[in-house]
C-alpha positions in Angstrom: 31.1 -72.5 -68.3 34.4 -74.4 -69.5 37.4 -71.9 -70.1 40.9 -72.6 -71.3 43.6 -72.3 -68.5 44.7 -68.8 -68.0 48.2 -68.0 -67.0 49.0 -68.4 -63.0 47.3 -64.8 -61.1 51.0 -63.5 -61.0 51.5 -63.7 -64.5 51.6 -60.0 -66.1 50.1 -60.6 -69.2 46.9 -62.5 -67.8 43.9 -60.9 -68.9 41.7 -59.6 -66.3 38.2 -60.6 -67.9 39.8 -64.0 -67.9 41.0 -64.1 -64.9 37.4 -63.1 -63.5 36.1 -65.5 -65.8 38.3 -68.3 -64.6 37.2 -67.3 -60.5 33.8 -68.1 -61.4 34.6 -71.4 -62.8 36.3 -72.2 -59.8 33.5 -70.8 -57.3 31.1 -72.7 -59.5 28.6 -69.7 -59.2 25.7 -69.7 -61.0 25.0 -66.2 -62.2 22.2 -64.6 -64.9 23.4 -61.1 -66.7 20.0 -59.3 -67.6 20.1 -55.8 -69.6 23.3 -56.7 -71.5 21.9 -54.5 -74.5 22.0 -51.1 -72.2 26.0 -51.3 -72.4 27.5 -49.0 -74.5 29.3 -50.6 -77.2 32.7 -49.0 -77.9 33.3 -46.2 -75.5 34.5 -45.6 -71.5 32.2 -46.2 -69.1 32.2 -46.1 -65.3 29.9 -49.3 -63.5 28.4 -48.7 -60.4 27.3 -51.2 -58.3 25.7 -52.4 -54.5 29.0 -54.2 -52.7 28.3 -57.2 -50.0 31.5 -59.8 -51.5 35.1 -59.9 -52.6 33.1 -61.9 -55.7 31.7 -58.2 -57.4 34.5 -57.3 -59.2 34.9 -60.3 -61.2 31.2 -61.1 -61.5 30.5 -57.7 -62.8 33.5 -58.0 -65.2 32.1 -60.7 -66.4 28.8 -59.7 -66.9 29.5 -56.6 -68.8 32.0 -58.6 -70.9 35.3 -56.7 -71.0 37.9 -55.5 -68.7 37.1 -53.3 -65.7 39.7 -50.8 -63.6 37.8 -51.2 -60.2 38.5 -49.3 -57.1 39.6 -51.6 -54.0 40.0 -50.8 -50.6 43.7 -49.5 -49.7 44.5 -52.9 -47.4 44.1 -55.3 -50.5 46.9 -53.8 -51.9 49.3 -54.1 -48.8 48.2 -58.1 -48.0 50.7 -60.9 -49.9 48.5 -63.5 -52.0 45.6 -60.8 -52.2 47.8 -58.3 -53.7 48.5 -60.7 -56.7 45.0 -61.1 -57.2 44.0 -57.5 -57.5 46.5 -57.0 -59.8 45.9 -59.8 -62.1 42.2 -58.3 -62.0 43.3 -54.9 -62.8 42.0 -53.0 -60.0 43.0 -49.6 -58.7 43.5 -49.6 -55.4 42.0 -46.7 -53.7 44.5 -44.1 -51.0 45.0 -44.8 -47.4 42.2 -43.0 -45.5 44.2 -40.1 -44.2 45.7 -39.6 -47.7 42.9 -38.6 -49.9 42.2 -40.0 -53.1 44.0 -37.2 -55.4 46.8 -40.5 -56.9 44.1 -42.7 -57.1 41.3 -40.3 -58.8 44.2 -39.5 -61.6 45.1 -43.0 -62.2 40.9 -43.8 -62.9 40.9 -40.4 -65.1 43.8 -42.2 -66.9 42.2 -45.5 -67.7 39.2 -43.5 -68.6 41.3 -41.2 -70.9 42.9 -44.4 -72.5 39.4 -45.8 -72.9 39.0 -48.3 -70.4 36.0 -48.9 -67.7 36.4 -48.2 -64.5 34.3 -49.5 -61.7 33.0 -48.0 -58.3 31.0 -49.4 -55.4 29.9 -46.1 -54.1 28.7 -47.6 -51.0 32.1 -47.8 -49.6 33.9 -50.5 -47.9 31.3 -50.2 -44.7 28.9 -53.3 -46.2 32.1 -55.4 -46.9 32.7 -55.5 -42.6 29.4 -56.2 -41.3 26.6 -58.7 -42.4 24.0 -57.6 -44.7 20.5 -58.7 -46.2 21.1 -59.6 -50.1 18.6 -56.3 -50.9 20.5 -54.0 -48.4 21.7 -50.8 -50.1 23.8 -47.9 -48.5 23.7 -44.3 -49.0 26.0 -43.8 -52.2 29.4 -41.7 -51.8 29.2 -39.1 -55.3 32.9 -39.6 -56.3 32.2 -41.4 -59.3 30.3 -38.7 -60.8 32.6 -36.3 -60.5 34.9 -39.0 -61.7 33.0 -39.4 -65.0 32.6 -35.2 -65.1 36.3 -34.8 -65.3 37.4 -37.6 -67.0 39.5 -36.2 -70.0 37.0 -37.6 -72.7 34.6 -36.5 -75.1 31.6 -39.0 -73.9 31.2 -41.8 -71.4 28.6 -43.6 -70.0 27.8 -44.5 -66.3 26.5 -48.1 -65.8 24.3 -49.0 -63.2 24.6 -52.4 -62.2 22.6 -54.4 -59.4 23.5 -57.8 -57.6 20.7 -59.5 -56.6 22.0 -63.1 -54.8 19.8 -65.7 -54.2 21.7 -68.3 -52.6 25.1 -67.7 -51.1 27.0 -68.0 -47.9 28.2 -65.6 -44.9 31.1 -66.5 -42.9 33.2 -64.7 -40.4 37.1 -65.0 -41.7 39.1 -62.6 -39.7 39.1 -60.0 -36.6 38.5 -56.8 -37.9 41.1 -55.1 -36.0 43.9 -57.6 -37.3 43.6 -55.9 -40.4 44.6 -52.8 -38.5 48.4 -54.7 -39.0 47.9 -53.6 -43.1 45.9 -50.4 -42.9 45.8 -48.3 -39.5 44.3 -45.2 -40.9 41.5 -47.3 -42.0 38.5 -46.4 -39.1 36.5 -49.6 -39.9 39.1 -51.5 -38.8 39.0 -50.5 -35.1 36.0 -51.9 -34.0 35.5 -55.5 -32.7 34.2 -57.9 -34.3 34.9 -60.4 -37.4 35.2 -59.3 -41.5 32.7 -61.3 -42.8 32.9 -63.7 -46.6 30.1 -63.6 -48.6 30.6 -65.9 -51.7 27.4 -66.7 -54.0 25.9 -69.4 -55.3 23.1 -67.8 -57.3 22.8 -64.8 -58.4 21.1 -62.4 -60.9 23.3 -59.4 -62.7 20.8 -56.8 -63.9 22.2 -53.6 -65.7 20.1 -50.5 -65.4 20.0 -47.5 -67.2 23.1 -45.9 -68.2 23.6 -42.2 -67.9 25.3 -40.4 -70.6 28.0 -37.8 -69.8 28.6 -35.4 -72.8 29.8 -31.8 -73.3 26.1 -31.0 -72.5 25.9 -32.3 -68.8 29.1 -31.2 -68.1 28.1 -27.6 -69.0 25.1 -28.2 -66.4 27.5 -29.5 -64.2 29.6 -26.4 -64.4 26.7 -24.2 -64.4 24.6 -25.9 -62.0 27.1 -26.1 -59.0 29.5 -29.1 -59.4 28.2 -30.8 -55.8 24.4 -30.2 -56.4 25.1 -32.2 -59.9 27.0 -35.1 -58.8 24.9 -35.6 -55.8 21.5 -35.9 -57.9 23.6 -38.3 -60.1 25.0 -40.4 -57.2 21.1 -40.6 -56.3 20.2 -41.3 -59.7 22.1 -44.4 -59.7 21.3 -45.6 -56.5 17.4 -45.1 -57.3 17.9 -47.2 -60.3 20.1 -50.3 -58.5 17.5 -50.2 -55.7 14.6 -50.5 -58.3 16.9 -53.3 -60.5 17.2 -55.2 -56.5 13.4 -55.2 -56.1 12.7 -56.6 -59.3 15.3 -59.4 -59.0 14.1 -60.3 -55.3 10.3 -59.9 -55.7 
């Protein structure tokens, strides 16, 4: 993949896709993107995806081909040098633990109101500190559907996405509880042990089968019960990455 140089990360007028682009270059990943004809062409969308490296935000950026607003954990934004990298990627870092998530729900309503993407890993931040198999998948969180139910527009689409690595490394970077120093409301970080760095080598991108959110689910979703909705949605999705995963592995 050869790229023309992109401005340095602390530039404000980098593009995120290239920036993503540009990480990928430099890791020297080698990555397949299957289902690229499921994306919706010209509309918002919110991706959803399984979560094991700091490498998923620009992979899946890249894969789907345009910009993505994705949700990072509270920390990034507080540590110099990572900072300037989710910026230059666009991200939206999530509220500190004990503050709820009402700024950073109405900053992804925005993007999604301005027609922008927005991405989740509704696993939460618990696979990023502790080592997992490739086809590990969590319990998904249901914020992103009532994300997508509220978002002030007229249609969207939620994007199923799975990561399927099959070659990468794992290595342990830092104490867990030193990050404690950037986010002490954050539980995972008091707990001994080390926050482990996946970074992939080869890997398979496979989007699934988007849902489409229109006046017509939303009046289910109203109707229905707004927890009972989002939480067979949230399951939906996770169905559907855990399928995509065991095709790409077996």
């Amino acid at each position: 993949m050869a790229l023309a140089p992109i401005p340095p990360l602390t530039s404000l007028t980098a593009d995120p896709l290239d920036v993503s682009n540009w990480l990928l270059t430099l890791s020297r990943v080698r990555m397949s993107v299957h289902g690229r004809d499921r994306l919706p062409p010209h509309q918002p969308m919110v991706v959803v995806s399984n979560h094991r490296s700091i490498m998923d935000a620009p992979l899946l950026m890249s894969a789907v081909g345009r910009p993505v607003r994705f949700a990072c954990h509270h920390y990034m934004s507080q540590v110099p040098g990572l900072r300037n990298v989710i910026n230059a990627l666009g991200c939206l870092p999530l509220d500190a633990p004990d503050k709820g998530q009402t700024a950073f729900f109405r900053r992804a309503r925005k993007a999604l109101g301005d027609g922008e993407a927005v991405g989740i890993f509704p696993e939460g931040a618990a696979p990023m500190v502790s080592k997992t198999a490739p086809d590990n998948l969590n319990a998904f969180h249901r914020g992103f559907a009532h994300l997508a139910m509220r978002a002030p527009v007229d249609e969207l689409a939620i994007v199923p996405v799975a990561i399927a690595a099959h070659r990468e490394t794992n290595n342990s970077v830092v104490p867990l509880r030193l990050l404690s120093l950037f986010d002490a409301s954050e539980p995972l970080f008091q707990q001994p042990g080390w926050h482990p760095a996946v970074f992939y080598q080869e890997v398979d991108v496979m989007i699934g089968r988007p849902v489409r959110v229109d006046d017509r689910l939303r009046s289910h979703y109203r109707s229905k019960g707004t927890n009972a909705l989002a939480a067979e949605i949230a399951q939906c999705c996770q169905d559907e990455i855990a399928t995509l995963l065991k095709q790409g592995f077996y």
